[in-house]
C-alpha positions as CSV (number, residue, x, y, z in Angstrom):
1,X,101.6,100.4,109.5
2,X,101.5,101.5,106.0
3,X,99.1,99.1,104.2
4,X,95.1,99.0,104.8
5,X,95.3,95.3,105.5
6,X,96.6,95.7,109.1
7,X,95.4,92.5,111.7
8,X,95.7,92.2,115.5
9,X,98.8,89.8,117.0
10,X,98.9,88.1,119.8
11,X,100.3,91.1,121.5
12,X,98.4,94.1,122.0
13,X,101.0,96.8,120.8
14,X,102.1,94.5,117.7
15,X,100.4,94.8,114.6
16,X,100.4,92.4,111.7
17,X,100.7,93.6,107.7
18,X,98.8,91.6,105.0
19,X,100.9,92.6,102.1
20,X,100.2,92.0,98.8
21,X,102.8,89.9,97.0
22,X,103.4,88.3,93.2
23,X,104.6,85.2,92.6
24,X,108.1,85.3,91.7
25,X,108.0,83.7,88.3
26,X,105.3,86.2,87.5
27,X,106.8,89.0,88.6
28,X,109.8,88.2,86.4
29,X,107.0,87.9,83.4
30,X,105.7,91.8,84.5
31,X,109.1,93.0,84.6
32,X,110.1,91.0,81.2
33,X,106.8,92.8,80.0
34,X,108.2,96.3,81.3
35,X,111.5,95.7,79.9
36,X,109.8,95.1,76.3
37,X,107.6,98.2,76.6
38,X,110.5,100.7,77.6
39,X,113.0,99.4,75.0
40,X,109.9,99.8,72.2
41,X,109.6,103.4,73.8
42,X,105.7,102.3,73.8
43,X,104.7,104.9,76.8
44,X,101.1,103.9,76.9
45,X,102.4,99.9,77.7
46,X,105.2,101.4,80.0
47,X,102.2,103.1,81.7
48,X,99.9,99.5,81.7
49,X,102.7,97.5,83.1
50,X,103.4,100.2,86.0
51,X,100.1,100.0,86.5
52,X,100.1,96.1,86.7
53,X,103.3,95.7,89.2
54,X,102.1,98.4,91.3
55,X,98.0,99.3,91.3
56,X,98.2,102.4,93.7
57,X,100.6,104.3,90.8
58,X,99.4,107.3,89.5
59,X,100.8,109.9,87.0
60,X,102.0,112.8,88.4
61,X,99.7,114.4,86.1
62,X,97.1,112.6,88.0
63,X,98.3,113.5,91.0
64,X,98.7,117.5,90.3
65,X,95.5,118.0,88.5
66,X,93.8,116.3,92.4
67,X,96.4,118.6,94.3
68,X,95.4,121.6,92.0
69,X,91.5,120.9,92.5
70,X,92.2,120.2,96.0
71,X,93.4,124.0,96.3
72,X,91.3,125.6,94.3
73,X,88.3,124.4,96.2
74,X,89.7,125.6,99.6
75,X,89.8,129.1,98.3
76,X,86.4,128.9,97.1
């Protein structure tokens, strides 16, 4: 399983997957929202609305800067 919100079944080899979802009607507001930002070229809502539809994103920035700390404190 992927996700953190992992629950027994009635089997003991079967797994179940809480997922989180949005509404569809909403989802079509985010995206709408998105849409707006990338055709303004607005990066910082671009970033705000990626952030909204999908809460684990990070900037690869983000990402590099842990992966460079990450390595620097290993050859400490």
């Amino acid at each position: 399983m992927i996700g953190d919100d992992v629950a027994p079944s009635g089997h003991p080899r079967i797994m179940c997957a809480r997922e989180r979802h949005i509404d569809p009607a909403l989802l079509d507001k985010m995206l709408l929202a998105l849409r707006q930002a990338c055709d303004a070229n607005d990066g910082e809502a671009m970033i705000r609305q990626l952030r909204n539809l999908v809460p684990e994103y990070r900037a690869a920035e983000e990402v590099n800067a842990e992966a460079e700390a990450a390595l620097a404190g290993r050859s400490s």
